[in-house]
N, C-alpha and C positions, 0 to 999 in steps of 0.2 A: 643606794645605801642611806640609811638614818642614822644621823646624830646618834653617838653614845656616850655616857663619860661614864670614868670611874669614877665608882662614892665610896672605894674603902681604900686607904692609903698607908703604905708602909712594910717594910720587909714582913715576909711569911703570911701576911695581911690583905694587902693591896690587890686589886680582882683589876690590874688591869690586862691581863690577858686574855677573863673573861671580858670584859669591854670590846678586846679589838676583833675576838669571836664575833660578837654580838652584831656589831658594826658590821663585818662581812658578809654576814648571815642574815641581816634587818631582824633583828628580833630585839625585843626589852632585856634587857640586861638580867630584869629577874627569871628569867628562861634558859640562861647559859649556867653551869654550875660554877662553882670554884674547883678548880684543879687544883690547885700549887698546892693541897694538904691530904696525904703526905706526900710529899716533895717527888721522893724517887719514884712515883708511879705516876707522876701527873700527866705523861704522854700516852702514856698507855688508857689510864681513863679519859684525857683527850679524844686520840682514837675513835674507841669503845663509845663512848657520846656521838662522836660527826656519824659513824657505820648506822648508829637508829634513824639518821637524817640522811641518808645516802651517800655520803660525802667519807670523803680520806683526806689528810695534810701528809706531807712529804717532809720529812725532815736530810738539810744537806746543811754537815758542817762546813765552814767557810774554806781547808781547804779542800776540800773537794770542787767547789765551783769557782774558786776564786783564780786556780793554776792555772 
């Protein structure tokens, strides 16, 4: 993995999720999109991004694995 840091900071703002993408995937930060806008679809464009790279993420809320 490579170093990434977020460079935009702050609620509705902040790309550190594209950062921790980034980080998992070894790519430059300017390679990952923003998701978080608009908000209610951001997994879904998630997704729809990792599927052009072969890749899927799993989403499990906490109860579900936590019980």
């Amino acid at each position: 993995m490579i170093p990434v840091d977020q460079d935009r900071f702050g609620p509705k703002v902040g790309n550190c999720f594209s950062a921790a993408a980034a980080f998992i995937l070894e790519l430059p930060l300017a390679d990952v999109p923003f998701f978080m806008d608009p908000e209610e679809t951001w997994w879904a464009r998630f997704q729809d991004w990792l599927a052009t790279r072969g890749f899927a993420a799993d989403y499990y809320p906490s109860r579900e694995w936590c019980s």
